[in-house]
N, C-alpha and C positions, 0 to 999 in steps of 0.2 A: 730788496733786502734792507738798504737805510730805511726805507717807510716802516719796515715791522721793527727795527731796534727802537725807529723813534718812538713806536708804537708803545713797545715795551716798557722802554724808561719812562713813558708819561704814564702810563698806570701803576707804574712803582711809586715814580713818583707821588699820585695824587693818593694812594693808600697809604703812603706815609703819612702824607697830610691830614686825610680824614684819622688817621689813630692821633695824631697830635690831639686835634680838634677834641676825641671822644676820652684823652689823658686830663683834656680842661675842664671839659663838661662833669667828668670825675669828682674833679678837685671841689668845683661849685657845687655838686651837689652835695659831696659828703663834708663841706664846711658848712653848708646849711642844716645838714643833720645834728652837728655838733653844735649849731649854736639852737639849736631848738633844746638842747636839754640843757638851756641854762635854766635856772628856777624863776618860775612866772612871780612869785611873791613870796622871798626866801626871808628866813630871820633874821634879827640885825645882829650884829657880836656884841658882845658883851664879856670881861672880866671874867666874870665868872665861871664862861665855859670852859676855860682853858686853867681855870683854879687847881688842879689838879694834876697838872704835867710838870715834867722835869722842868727845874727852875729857869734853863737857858730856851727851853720852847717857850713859857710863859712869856721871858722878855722879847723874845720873836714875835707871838703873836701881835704884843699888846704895843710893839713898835708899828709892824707893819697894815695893823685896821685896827683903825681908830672908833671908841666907842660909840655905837649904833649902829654902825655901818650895813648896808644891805650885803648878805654874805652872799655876792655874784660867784658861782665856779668857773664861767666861760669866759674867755678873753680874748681877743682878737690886737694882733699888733702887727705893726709898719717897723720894718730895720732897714738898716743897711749898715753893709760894714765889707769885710776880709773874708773870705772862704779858702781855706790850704787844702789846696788838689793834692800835694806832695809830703814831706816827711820832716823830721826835724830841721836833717842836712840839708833840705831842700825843698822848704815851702810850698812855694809856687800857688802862692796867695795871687787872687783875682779878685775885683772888685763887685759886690751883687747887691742885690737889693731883695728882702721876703717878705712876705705877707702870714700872718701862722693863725688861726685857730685851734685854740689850747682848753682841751674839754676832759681835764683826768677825771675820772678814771675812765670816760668813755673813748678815749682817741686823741688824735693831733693830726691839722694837715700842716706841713708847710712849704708855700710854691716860692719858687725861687726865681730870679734871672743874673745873669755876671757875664764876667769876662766881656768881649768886644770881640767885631771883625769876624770873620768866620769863624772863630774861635766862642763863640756867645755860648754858654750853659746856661738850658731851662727845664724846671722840671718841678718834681715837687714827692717831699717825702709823706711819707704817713706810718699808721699801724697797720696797716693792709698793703701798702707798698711804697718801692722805692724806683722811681723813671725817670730819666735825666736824657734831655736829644743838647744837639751841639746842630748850632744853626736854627732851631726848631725842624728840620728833617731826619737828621742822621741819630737814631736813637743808640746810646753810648754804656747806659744801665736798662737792666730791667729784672726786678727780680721780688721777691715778696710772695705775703701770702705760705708761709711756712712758720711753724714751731720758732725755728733760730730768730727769724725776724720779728716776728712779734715779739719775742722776750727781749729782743735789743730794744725794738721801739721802746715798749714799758719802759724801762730804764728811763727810755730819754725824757719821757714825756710825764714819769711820776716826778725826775729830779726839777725840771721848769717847773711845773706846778707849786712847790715849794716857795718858790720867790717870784712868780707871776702869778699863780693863781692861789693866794694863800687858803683864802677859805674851804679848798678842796681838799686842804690838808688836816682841815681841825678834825680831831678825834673823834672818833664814830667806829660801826661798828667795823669797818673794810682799813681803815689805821689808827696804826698805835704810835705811839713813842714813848721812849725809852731816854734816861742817861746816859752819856759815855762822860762827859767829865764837867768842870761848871761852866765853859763856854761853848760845847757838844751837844748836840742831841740826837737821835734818832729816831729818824721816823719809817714807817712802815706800811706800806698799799699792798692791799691783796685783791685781785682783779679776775675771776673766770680762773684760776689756777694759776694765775704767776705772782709771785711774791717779789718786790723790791722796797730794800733799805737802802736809805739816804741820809748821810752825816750832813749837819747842818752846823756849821762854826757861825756865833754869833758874839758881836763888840756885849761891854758891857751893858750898853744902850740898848740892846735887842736887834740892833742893825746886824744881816743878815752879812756875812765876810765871805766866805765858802762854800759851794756845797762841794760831796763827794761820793762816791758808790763804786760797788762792782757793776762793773756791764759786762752784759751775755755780748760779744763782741769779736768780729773776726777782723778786726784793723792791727794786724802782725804777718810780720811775714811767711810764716805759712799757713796764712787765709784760714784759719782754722776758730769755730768759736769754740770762746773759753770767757772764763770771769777774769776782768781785767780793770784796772785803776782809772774811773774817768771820773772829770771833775770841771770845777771853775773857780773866778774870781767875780762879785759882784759888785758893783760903784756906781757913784749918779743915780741917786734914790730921787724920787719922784711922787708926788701926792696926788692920786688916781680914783675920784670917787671914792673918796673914804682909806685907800691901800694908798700904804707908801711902796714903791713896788723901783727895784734896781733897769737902770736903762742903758748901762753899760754891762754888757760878759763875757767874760774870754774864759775857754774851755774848752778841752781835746782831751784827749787819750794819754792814758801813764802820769794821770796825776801825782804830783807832788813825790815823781820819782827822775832820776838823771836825764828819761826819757820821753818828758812830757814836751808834748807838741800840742799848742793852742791852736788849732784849726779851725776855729771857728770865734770871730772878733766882730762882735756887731754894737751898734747903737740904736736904741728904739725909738721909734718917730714919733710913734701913738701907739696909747695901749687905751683901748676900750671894753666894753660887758655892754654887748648888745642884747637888750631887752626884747 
């Protein structure tokens, strides 16, 4: 009888192990996807293309790519910072380190690792899914691959685009923007049927201060999605191959309301546009 339990838990075990394995292989393949649709010899920026936008986009652009610049859409970056498992009252910030390839409008991967001890979270989010093990065997999330998810991810990965990957945002025919006031603007991604607007607060400089949107989001207590306030602060501008691009951001849920919890506190190690 202990021969077959032993028997049993080792093939549990090692199934665990080979889904870990086939969660990574995942990840490598579809960041390699997404950086293959950077543009092989894309144009450079220039003034002029953005001549025509609300005056607070104008100074966004013309801060953050500098003239001539090759207009890269992919980006690949090193963080590490804070991740809050928990709530306002009760954080319960861990420390991680991610890796993200950032491809709007076509996706986002980002793999993660944190915490310590048997307690270690790894995993990695996308537009197609969200898996997260503790230990790397005990899987703790899994879930993706539906309507609600994809239109959460969109959110997250048209708002980064904005201030990591600007040139994905210049105007064309899938966004627009718009005015809200003379340090405001709006911008707007339409993707396969999902639409998201993104506020963008900008200094008089063009330097990029805020972003914020509704997100399709079930982070409330009764786990339910709805349109909800999420946002950031962004700091530590950095000169990136032409992009002055922020390498500090703190941002979570309930923006810029009594209930905002920054969940998410990182600093970027390297950002690149792999050719």
């Amino acid at each position: 009888m202990a021969l077959w339990i032993f028997a049993i838990l080792a093939i549990g075990l090692f199934g665990l192990f080979a889904r870990r394995r086939l969660d990574r292989r995942a990840d490598r393949a579809e960041m390699a996807r997404l950086s293959a649709s950077q543009p092989v010899d894309p144009p450079r920026f220039s003034a002029d293309m953005v001549a025509d936008l609300p005056e607070p986009a104008r100074r966004f652009f013309t801060f953050a790519i500098a003239e001539g610049t090759p207009l890269y859409t992919v980006a690949r970056l090193e963080m590490h910072g804070q991740f809050g498992m928990g709530d306002k009252s009760a954080p319960g910030y861990m420390p991680m380190r991610a890796t993200q390839v950032l491809a709007a409008p076509h996706g986002f991967v980002w793999t993660m690792s944190g915490g310590s001890g048997g307690m270690r979270l790894s995993g990695s989010d996308s537009d197609k899914w969200t898996r997260f093990w503790v230990a790397g065997l005990a899987p703790v999330a899994r879930f993706g691959g539906n309507p609600d998810h994809k239109r959460s991810a969109f959110g997250r990965y048209v708002a980064e685009a904005v201030f990591w990957t600007p040139a994905a945002v210049l105007p064309g025919p899938n966004v627009t923007w718009e005015p809200v006031s003379r340090n405001i603007a709006r911008m707007t991604m339409r993707r396969d049927g999902l639409e998201q607007a993104v506020d963008l607060t900008v200094a008089e400089s063009g330097r990029p201060e805020q972003v914020c949107f509704r997100r399709w989001s079930n982070a409330n207590p009764q786990k339910r999605y709805r349109l909800q306030p999420f946002g950031g602060y962004l700091s530590k501008f950095r000169n990136v191959d032409g992009f002055r691009l922020p390498t500090h951001v703190e941002a979570g849920n309930n923006f810029e309301t009594e209930d905002y919890f920054p969940f998410f506190l990182v600093d970027v190690t390297e950002i690149r546009f792999p050719k």
